[in-house]
C-alpha positions as CSV (number, residue, x, y, z in Angstrom):
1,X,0.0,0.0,0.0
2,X,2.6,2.5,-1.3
3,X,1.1,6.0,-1.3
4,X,2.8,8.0,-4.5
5,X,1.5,11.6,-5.3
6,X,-0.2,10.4,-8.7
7,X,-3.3,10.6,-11.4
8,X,-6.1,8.0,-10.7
9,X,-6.4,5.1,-13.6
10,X,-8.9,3.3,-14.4
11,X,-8.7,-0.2,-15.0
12,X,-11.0,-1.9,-17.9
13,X,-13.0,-4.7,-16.6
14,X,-12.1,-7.2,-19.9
15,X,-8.4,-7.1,-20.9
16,X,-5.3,-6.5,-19.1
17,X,-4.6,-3.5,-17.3
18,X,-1.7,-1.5,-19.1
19,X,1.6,-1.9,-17.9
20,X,1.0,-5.2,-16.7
21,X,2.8,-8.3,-17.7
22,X,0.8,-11.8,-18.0
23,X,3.1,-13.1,-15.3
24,X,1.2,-10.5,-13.0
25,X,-2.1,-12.5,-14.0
26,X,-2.1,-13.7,-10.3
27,X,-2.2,-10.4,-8.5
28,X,-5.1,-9.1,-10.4
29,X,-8.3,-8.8,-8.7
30,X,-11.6,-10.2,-9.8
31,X,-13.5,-8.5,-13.3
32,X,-16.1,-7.9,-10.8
33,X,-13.9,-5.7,-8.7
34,X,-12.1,-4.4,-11.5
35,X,-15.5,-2.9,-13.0
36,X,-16.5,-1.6,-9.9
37,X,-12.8,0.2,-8.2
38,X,-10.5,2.7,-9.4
39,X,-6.6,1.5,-9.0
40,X,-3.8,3.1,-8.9
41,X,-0.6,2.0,-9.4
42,X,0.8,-0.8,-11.4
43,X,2.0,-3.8,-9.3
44,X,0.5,-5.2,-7.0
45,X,-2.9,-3.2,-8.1
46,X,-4.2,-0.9,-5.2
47,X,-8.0,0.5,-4.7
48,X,-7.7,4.5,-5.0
49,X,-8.4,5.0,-1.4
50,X,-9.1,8.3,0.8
51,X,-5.4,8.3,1.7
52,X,-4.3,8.6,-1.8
53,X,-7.4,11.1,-2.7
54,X,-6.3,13.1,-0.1
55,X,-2.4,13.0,-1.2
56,X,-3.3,13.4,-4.8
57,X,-5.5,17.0,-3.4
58,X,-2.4,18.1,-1.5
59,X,-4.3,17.6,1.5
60,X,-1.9,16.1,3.3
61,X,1.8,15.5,3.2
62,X,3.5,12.7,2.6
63,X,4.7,11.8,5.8
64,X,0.8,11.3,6.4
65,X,0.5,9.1,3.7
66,X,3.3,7.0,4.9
67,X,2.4,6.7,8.3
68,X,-1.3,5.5,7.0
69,X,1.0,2.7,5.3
70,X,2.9,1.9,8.5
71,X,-0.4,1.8,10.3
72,X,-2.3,-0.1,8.1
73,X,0.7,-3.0,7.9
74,X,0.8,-3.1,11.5
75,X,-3.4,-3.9,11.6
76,X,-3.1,-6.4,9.2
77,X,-0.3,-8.1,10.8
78,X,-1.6,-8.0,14.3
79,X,-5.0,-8.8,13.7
80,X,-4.6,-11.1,10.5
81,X,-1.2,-12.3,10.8
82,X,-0.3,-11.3,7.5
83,X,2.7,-9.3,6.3
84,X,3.2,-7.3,3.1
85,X,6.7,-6.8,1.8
86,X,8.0,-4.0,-0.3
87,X,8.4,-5.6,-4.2
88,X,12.3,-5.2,-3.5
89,X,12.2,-6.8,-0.4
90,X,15.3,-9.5,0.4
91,X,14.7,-11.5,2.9
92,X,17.6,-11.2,5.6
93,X,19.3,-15.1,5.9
94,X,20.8,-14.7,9.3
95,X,17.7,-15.0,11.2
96,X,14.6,-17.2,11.4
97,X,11.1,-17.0,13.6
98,X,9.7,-20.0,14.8
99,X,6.3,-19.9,16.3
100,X,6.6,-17.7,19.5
101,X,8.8,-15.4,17.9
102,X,6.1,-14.6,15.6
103,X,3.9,-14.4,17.8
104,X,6.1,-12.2,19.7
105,X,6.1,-9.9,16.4
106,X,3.0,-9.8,16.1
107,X,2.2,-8.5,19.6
108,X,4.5,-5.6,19.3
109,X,2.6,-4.8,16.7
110,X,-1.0,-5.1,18.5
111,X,0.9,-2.7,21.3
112,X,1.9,0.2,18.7
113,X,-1.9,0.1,17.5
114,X,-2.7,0.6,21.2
115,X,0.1,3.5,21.4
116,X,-1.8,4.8,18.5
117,X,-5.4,4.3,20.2
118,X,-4.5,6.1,23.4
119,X,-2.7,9.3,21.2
120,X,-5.7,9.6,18.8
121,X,-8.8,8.2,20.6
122,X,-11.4,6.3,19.7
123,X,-12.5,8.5,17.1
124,X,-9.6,8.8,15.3
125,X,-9.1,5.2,15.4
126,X,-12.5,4.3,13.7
127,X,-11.9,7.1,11.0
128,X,-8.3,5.0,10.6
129,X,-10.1,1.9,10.4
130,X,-13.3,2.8,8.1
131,X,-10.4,4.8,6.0
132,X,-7.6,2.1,5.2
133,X,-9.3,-1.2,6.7
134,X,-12.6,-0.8,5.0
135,X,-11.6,1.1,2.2
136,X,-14.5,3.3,2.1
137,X,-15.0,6.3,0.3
138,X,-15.5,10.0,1.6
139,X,-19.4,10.0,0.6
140,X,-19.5,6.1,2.4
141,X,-18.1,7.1,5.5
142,X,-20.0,10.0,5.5
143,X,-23.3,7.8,5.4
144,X,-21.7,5.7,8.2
145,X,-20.6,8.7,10.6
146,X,-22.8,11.4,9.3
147,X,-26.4,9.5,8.7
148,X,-28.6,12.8,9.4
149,X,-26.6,15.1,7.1
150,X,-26.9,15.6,3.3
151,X,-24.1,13.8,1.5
152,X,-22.2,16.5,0.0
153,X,-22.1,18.0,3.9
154,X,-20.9,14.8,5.3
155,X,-18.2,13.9,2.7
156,X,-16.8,17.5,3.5
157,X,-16.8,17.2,7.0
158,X,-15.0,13.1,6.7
159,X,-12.3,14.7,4.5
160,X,-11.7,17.4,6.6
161,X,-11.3,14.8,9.3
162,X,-9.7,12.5,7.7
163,X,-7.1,14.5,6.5
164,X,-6.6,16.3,10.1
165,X,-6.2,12.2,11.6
166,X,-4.0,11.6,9.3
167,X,-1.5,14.3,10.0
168,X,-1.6,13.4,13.7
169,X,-0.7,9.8,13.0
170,X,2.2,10.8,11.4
171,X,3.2,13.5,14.0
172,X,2.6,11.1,16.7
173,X,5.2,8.5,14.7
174,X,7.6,11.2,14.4
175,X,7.9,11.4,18.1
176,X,7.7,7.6,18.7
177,X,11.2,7.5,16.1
178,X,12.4,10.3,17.7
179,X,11.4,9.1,21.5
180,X,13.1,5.7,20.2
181,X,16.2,7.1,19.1
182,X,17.0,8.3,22.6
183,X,19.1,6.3,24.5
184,X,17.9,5.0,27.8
185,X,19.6,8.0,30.2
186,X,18.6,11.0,27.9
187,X,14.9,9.2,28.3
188,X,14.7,9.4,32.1
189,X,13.4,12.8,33.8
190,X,15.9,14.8,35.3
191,X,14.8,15.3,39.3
192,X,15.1,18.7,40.5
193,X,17.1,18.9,44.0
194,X,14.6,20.6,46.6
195,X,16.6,23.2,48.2
């Protein structure tokens, strides 16, 4: 789920999507959810979500972007156990997880989604989740948050929102990296000597 600043495509329901090889037959979605989604990207093909709407309206920055990335791996591979490497990815030789290590992996995971819970709230949380989980549009999550407003009301509101969750996600990674970096005595508080 690489976010890149770029123009929408759509992709025919019949045929082969351009810039696809037949070898790539395997990744392509079903023609039913080919006619139905707009992708962008070439390979793997993604659904052209709020994140990259957002992105593409200069909405939000990169950094945002990425950090929707970084939160949406983490989901998936704490709640579903599944992991998504990068097309360049090499796997490294000198180590191996057997099953509690992945386990273990996975529940450090789970904790930085809780990390994120407690910095965001609730609220931001379900916008995350209905965003990049569900995959929903603006005008869908509008319906879902926003059932007694009109629709072009609500989809203004979720962007708005959307956009404003997303730039908090990515601050609040910023200062987990930063808080990370640290080592163990510049993390402690300094006590101030009573006098």
């Amino acid at each position: 789920m690489t976010y890149k600043q770029s123009s929408p495509t759509s992709r025919p329901a019949a045929g082969l999507p351009p810039g696809l090889a037949v070898a790539d037959m395997a990744m392509l979605p079903t023609p039913e959810r080919l006619a139905r989604s707009t992708f962008t990207g070439t390979t793997p093909l993604r659904v052209l979500t709020t994140v990259q709407a957002l992105l593409n309206a200069g909405d939000i920055r990169q950094d945002a972007a990425d950090a929707a990335e970084r939160w949406y791996r983490d989901w998936a591979f704490a709640r579903e156990g599944v992991v998504e490497l990068s097309p360049g990815h090499t796997p490294d030789p000198t180590t191996r997880h057997d099953a509690v290590s992945w386990q273990l992996t996975r529940g450090r995971a789970a904790a930085r989604l809780t990390e994120v819970r407690q910095a965001l709230g609730a609220c931001g949380e379900v916008r995350l989740h209905l965003m990049l989980v569900r995959e929903l549009s603006f005008v869908q999550i509008g319906r879902v948050l926003f059932p007694h407003l009109s629709e072009a009301r609500a989809r203004l509101k979720v962007s708005a929102q959307c956009a404003m969750v997303l730039e908090q996600l990515a601050d609040f990674q910023a200062g987990r990296r930063a808080r990370a970096s640290k080592t163990p005595c510049q993390r402690q508080p300094v006590l101030e000597e009573k006098s």
